[in-house]
C-alpha positions as CSV (number, residue, x, y, z in Angstrom):
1,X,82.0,51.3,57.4
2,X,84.7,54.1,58.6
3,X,85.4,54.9,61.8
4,X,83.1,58.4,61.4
5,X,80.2,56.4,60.7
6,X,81.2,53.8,63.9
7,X,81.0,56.7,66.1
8,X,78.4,58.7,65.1
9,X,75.9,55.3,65.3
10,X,77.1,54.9,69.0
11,X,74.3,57.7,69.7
12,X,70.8,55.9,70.9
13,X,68.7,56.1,67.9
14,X,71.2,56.8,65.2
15,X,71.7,54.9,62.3
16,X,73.5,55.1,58.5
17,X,70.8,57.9,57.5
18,X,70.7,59.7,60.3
19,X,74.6,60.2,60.7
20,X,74.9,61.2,56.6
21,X,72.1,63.9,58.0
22,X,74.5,64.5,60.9
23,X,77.7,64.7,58.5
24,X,75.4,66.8,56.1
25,X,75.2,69.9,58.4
26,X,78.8,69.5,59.8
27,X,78.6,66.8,62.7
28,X,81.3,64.6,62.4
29,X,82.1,63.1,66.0
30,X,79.9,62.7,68.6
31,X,82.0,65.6,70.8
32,X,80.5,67.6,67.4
33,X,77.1,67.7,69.6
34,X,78.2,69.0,73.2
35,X,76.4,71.7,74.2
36,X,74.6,72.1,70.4
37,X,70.8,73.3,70.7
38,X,69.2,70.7,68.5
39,X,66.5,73.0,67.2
40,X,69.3,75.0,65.5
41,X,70.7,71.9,64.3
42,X,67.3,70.9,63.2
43,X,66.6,73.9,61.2
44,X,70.4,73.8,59.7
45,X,68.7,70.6,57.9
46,X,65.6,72.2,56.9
47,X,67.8,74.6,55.3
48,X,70.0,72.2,53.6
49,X,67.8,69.8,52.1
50,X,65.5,72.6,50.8
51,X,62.6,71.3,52.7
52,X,61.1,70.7,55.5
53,X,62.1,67.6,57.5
54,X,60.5,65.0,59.4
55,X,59.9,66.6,63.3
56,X,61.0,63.0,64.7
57,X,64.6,64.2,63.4
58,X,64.5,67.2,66.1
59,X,63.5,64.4,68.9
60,X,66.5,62.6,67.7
61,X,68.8,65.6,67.7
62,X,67.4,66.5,71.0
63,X,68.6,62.7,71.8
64,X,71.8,62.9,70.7
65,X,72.6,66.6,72.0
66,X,72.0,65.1,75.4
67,X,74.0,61.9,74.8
68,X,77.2,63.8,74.0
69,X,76.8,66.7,77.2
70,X,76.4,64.3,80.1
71,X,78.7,61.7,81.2
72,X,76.4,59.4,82.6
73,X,73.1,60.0,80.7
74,X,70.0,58.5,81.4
75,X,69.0,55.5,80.2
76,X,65.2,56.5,79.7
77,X,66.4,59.9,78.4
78,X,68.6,57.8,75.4
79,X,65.2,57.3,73.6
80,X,65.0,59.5,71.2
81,X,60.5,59.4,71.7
82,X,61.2,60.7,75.3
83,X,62.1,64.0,73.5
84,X,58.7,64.9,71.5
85,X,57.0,67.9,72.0
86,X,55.3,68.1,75.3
């Protein structure tokens, strides 16, 4: 594993497929994320697998987006669930 991978799997919820779809639009870092809006970021995917994707991938964008904006995030918030559709 490279230190890319290392970092981007340090976001709740994010493992080896979900940071090759993170790399995949762009995302390299966690910093990458701050201040994103995941629904762009979502559709960015959409767009470059040339279908649509799974809508748990926008709670998990929604997830990570949050992760890298606040300094002290919170814990209940770091699950990527807590972000569906309301």
């Amino acid at each position: 594993m490279n230190s890319t991978t290392d970092e981007l799997q340090t976001i709740p919820g994010v493992g080896k497929r979900t940071a090759d779809d993170f790399r995949r639009i762009g995302i390299r870092r966690v910093q990458d994320l701050r201040n994103k809006d995941p629904e762009q970021l979502y559709a960015r995917l959409c767009r470059r697998v040339g279908k649509p994707v799974d809508r748990c991938m926008l709670y998990v964008f929604r997830c990570a987006v949050y992760y890298a904006t606040r300094k002290k995030p919170d814990p209940e918030k770091l699950k990527w669930w807590n972000w569906k559709d309301r």
